[in-house]
Backbone bond lengths (Angstrom), bond angles and torsions (degrees), N, CA, C in turn:
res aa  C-N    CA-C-N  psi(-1)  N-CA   C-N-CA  omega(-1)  CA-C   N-CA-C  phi
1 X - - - 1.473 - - 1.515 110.68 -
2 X 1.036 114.40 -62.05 1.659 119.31 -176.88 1.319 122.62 -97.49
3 X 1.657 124.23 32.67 1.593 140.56 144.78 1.510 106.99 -113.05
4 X 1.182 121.05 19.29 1.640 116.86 179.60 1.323 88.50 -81.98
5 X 1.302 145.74 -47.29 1.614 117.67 -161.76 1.562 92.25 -113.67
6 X 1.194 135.62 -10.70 1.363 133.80 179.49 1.413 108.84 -20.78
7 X 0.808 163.92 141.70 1.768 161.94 87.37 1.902 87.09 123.76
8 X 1.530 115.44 33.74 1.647 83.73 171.28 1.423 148.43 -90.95
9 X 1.994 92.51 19.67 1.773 100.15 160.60 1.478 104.65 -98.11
10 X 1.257 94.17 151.49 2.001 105.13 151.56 1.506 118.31 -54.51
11 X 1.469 87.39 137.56 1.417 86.03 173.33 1.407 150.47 -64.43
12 X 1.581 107.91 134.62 1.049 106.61 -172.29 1.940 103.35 104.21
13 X 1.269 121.60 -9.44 1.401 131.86 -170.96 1.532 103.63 -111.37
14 X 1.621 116.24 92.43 1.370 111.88 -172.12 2.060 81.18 -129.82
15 X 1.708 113.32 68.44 1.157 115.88 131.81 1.316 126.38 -70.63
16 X 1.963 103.90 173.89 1.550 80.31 166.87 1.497 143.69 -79.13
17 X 1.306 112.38 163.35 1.322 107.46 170.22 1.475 146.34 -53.44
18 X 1.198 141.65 106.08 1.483 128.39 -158.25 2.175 106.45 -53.49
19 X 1.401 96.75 169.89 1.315 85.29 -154.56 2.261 90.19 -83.80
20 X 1.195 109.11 7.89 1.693 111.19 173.11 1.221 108.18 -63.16
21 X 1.347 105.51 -58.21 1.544 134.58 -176.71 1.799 118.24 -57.00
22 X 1.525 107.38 -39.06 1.819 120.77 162.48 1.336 106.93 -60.52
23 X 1.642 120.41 -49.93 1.568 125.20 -179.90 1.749 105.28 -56.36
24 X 1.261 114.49 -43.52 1.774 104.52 -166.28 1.038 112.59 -104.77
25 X 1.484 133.77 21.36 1.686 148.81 173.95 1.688 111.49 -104.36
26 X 1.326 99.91 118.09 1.583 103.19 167.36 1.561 122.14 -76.38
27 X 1.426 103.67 -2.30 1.729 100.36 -177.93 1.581 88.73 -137.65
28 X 1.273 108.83 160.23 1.165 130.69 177.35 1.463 130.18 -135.30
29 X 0.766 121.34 83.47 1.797 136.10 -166.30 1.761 114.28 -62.93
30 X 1.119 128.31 71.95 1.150 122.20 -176.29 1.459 143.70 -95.57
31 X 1.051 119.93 110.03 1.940 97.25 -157.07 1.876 96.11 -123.68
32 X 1.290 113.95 170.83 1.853 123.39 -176.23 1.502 99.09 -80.46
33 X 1.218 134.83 -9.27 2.123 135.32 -170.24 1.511 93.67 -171.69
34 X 1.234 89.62 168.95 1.727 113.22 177.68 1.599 92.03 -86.29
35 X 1.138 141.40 -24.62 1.407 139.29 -172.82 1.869 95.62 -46.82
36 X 1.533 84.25 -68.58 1.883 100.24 -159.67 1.665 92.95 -60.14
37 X 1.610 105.20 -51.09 1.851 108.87 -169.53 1.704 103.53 -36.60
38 X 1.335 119.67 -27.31 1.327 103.37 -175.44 1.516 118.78 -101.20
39 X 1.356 104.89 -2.98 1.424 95.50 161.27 1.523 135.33 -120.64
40 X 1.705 79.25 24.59 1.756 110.75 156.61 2.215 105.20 -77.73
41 X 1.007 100.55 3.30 1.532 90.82 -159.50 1.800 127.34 -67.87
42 X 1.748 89.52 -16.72 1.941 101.79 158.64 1.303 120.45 -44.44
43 X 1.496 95.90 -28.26 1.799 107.64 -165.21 1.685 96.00 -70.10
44 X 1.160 105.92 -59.52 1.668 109.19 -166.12 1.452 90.40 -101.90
45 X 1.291 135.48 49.35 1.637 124.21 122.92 1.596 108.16 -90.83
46 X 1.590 101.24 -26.20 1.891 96.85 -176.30 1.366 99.03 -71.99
47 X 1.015 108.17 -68.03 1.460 106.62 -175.27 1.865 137.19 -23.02
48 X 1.251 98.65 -44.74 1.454 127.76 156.78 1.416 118.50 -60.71
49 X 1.481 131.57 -42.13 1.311 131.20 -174.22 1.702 100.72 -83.29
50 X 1.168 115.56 -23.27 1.578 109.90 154.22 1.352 133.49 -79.93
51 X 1.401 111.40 -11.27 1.615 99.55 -153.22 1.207 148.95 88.40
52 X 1.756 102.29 9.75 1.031 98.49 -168.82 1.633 122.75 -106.74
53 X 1.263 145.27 136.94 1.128 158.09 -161.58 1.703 105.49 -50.53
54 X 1.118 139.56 96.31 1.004 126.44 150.08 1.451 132.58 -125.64
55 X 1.765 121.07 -164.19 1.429 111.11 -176.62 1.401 96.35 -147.84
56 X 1.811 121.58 -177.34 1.324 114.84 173.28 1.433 89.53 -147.20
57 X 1.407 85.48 164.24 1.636 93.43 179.08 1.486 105.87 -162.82
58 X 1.237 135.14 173.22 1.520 142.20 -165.10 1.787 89.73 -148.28
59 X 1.885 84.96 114.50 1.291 109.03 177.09 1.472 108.53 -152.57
60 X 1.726 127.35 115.11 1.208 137.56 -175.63 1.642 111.67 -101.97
61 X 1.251 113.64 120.24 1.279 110.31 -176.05 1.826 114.81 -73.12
62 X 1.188 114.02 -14.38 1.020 133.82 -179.46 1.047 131.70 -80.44
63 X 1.297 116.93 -69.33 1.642 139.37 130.19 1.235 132.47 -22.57
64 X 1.117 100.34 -49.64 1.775 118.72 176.70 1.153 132.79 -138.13
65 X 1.191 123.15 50.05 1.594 151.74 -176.99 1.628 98.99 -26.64
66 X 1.811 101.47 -74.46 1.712 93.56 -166.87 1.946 110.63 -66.25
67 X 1.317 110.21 -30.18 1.635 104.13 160.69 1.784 133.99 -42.75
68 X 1.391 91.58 -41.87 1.428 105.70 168.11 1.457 118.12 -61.88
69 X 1.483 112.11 -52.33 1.496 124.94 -174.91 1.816 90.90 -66.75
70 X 1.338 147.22 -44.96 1.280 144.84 -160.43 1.129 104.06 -57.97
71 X 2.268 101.05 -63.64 1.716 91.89 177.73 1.434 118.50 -74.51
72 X 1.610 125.67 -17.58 1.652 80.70 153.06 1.502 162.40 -111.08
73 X 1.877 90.81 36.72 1.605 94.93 160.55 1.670 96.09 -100.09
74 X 0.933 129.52 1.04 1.364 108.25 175.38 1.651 124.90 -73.15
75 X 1.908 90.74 -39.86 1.235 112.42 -179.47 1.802 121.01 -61.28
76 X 1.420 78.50 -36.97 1.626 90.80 -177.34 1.684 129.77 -69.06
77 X 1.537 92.23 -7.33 1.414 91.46 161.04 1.601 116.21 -118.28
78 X 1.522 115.02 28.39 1.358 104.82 -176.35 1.582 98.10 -100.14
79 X 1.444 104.31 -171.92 1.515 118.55 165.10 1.468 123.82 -51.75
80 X 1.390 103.87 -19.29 1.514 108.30 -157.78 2.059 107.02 -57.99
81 X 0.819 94.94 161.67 2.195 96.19 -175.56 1.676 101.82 -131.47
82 X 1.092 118.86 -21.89 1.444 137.31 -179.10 1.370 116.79 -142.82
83 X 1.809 100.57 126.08 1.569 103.68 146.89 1.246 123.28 -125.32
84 X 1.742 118.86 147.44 1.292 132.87 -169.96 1.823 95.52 -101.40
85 X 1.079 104.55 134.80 1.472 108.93 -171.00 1.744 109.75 -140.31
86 X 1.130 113.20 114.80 1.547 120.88 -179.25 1.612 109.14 -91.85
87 X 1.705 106.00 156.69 1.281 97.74 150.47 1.613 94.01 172.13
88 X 1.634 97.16 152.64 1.959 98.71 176.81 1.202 111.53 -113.00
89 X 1.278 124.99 -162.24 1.388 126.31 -162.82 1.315 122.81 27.38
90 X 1.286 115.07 -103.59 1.972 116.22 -172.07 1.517 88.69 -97.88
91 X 1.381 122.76 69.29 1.284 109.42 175.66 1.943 133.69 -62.21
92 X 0.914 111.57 67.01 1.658 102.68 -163.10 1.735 113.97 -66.43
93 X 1.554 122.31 -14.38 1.456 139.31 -168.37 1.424 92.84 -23.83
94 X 1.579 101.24 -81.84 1.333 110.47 179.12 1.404 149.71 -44.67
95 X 1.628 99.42 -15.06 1.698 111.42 167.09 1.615 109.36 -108.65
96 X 0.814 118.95 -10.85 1.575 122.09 160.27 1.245 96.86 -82.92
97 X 0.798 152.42 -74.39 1.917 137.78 -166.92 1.360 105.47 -64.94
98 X 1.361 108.49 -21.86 2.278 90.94 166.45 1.467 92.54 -86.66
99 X 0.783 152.97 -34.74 1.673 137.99 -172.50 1.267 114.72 -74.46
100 X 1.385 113.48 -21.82 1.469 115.61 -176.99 1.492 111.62 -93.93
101 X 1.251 122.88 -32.83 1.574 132.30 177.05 1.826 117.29 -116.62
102 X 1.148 104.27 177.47 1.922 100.04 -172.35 1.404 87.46 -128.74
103 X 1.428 123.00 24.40 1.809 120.22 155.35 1.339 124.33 -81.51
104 X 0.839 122.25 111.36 1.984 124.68 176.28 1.359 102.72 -26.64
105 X 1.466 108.68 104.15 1.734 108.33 159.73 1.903 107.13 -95.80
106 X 1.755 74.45 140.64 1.662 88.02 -177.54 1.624 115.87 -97.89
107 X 1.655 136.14 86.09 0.859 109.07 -151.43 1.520 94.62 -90.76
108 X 2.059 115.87 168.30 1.600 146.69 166.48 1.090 101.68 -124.36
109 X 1.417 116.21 97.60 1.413 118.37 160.12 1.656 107.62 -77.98
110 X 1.151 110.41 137.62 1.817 134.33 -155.69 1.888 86.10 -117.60
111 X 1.538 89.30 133.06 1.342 102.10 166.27 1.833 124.31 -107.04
112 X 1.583 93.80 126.13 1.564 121.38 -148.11 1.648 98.20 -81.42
113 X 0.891 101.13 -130.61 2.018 113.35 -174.45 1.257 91.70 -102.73
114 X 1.629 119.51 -72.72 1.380 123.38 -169.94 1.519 127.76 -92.15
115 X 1.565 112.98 157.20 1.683 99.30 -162.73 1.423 143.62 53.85
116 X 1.601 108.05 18.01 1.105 95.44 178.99 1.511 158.30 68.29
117 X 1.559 90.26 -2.04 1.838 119.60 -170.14 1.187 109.96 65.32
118 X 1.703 118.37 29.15 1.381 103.03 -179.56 1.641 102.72 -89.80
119 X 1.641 118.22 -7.01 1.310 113.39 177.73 1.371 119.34 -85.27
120 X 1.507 104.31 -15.88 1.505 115.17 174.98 1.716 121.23 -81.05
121 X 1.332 100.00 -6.05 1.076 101.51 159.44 1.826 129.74 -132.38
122 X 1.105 95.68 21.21 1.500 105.51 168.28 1.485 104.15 -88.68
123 X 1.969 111.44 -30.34 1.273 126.54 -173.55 1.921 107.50 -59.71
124 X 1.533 93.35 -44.80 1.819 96.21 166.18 1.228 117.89 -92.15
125 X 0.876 126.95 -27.28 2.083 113.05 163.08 1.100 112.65 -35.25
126 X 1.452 101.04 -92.82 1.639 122.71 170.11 1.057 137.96 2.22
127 X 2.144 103.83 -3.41 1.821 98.84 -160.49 1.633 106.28 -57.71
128 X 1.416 118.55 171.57 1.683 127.98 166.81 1.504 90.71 -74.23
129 X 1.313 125.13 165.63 1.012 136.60 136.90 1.159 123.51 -33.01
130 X 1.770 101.58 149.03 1.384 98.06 -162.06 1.682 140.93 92.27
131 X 1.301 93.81 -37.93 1.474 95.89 -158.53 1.953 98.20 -141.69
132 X 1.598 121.14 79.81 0.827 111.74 -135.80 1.865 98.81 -122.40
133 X 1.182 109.82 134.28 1.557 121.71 -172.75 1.586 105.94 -88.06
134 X 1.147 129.67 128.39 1.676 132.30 -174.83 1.375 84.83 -111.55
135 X 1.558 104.78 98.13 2.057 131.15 165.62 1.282 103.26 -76.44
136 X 1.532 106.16 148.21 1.358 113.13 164.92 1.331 89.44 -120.29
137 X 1.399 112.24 -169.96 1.261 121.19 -172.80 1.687 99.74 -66.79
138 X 2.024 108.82 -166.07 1.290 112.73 164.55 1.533 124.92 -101.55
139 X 1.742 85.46 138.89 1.391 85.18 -159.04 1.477 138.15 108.51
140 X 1.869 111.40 -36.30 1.022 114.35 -126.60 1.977 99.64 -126.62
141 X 1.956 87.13 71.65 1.760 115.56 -175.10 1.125 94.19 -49.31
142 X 1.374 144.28 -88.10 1.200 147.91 -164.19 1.330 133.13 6.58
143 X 1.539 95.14 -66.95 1.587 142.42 -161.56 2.176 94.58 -85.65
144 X 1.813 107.99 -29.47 1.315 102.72 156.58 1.439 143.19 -69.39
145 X 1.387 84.99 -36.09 1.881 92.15 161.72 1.341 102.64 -64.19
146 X 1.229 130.07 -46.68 1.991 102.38 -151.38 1.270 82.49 -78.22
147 X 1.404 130.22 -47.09 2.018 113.34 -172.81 1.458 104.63 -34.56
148 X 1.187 116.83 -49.17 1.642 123.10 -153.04 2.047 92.86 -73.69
149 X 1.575 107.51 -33.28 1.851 90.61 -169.27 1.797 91.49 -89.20
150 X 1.305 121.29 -3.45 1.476 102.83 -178.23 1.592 105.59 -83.10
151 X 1.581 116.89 -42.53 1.651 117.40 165.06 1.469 99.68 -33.73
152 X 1.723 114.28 -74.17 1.913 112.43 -165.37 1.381 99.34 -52.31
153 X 1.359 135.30 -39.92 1.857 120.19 173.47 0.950 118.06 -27.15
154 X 1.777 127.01 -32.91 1.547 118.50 -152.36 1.681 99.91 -101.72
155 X 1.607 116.20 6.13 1.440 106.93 173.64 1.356 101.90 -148.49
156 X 1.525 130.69 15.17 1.091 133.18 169.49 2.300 112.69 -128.28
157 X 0.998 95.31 99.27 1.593 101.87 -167.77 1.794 108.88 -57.65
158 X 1.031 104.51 -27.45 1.965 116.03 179.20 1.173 103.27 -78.03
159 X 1.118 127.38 -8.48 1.494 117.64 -168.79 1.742 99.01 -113.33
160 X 0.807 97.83 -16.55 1.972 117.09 176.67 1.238 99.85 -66.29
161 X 1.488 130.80 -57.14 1.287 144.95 -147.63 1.683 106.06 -82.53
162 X 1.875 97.55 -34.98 1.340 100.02 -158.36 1.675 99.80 -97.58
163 X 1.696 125.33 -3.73 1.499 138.72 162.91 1.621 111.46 -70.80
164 X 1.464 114.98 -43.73 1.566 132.05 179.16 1.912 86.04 -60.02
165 X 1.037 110.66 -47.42 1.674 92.53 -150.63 1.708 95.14 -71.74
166 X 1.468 109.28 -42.67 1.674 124.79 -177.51 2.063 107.60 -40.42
167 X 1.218 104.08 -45.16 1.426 136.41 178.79 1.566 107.83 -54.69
168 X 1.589 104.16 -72.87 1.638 102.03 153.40 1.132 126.40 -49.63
169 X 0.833 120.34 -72.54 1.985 120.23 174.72 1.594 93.80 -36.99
170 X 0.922 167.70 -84.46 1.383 153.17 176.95 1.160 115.54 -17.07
171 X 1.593 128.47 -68.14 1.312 138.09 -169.85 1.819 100.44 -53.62
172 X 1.495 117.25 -43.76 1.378 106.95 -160.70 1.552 103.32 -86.03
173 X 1.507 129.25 -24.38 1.605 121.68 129.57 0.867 135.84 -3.58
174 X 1.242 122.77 -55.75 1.224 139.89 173.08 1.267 119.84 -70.45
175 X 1.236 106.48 -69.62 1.502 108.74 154.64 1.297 138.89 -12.73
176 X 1.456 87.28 -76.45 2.166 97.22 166.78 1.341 119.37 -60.25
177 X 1.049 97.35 -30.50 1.771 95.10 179.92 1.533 100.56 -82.12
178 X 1.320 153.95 -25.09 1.298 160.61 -171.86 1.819 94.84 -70.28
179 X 1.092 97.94 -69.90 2.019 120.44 179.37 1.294 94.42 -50.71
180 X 1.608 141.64 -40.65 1.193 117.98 -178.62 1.349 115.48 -76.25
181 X 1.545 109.87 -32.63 1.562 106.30 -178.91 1.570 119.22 -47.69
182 X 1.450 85.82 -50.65 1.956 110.24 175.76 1.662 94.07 -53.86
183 X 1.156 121.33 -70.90 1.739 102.70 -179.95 1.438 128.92 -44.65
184 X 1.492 109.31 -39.33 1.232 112.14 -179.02 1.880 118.89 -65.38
185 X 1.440 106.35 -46.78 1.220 136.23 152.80 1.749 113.64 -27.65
186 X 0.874 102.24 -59.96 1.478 107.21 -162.65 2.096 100.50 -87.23
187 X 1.176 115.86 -16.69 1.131 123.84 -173.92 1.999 94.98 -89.39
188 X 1.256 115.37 -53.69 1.361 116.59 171.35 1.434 109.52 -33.86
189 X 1.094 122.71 -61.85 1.232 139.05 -178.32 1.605 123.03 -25.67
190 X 1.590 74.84 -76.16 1.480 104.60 177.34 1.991 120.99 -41.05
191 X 1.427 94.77 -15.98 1.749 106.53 -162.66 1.273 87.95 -116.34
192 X 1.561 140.47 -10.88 1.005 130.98 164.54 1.487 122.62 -38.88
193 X 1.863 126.11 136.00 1.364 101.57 174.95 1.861 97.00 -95.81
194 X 1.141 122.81 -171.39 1.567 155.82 -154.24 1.255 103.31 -102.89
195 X 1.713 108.81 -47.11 1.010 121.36 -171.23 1.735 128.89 -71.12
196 X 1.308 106.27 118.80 1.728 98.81 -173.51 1.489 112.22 -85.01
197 X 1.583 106.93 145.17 1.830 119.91 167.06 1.299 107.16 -53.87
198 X 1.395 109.58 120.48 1.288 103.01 174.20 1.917 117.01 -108.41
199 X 1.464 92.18 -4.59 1.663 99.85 -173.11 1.059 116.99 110.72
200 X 1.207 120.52 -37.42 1.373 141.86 148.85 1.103 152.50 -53.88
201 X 1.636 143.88 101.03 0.911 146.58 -164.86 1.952 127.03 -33.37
């Protein structure tokens, strides 16, 4: 189910998606240029290490107002359960596609020339009531994919199983790296001399 659209450009080809490909994708990767689309790309490395079906496409709310409004009645009747939505500066991508559809947009505010992306993401905080953008930090695609496979957790049970294991593999990370400190630690030690500085030669 969720490698049917997995990887279906060539590589290195993150145009947009045909609108077949929007219908049979549970995630939707959306950014305003191929500039930002590629440094949305944390998003769809997570996505991939699960399995999960997605697509991309280049849609500017700004730029392309009635495009925006197209994909989202188009979107709104596909498979999709999540969208990941980029954008820098006055980013609005992401609150125009929650106002336009009742699919969880995931917004990545992307850091631009100026400020730091802190305006790109005050731009997705900020939603009004009602109409509400799920921010990750700046920058920080990665961390959008797993939001986007923990939403599909709550109606897909394989994908539950395969986040629990992702979760472990973290914890024992931790772990090893903890046990190495303790090795490293305990080896310092060991070469320690007895002998105290006295100031003196």
């Amino acid at each position: 189910m969720y490698n049917s659209v997995v990887a279906t450009k060539k590589s290195g080809d993150i145009s947009s998606s045909t609108l077949q490909e929007r219908e049979e994708a549970l995630v939707s990767v959306v950014a305003p240029s191929l500039k930002l689309l590629e440094k949305m790309s944390g998003a769809t490395e997570a996505l991939k290490s699960f399995g999960i079906a997605y697509n991309l496409s280049i849609v500017a709310a700004h730029r392309s107002p009635k495009k925006t409004v197209q994909f989202a009645s188009e979107i709104q009747s596909s498979k999709a359960e999540v969208i990941i939505a980029g954008g820098s500066g006055s980013a609005h991508l992401p609150g125009a596609l929650a106002s336009l559809t009742t699919i969880p947009v995931i917004g990545i505010p992307i850091k631009g020339e100026t400020l730091d992306g802190i305006d790109s993401l005050y731009s997705m905080l900020q939603m009004p009531n009602g109409i509400p953008v799920a921010t990750v930090g700046i920058n920080a695609a990665f961390n959008a994919g797993i939001l986007a496979c923990q939403i599909l957790c709550l109606k897909h049970p394989d994908l539950k199983v395969k986040l629990i294991k992702y979760r472990e593999a973290l914890e024992k990370e931790v772990e090893a790296e903890d046990a190495k400190l303790g090795s490293d630690n305990d080896k310092e030690e060991g070469g320690r001399s007895d002998k105290k500085f006295t100031g003196s030669a």
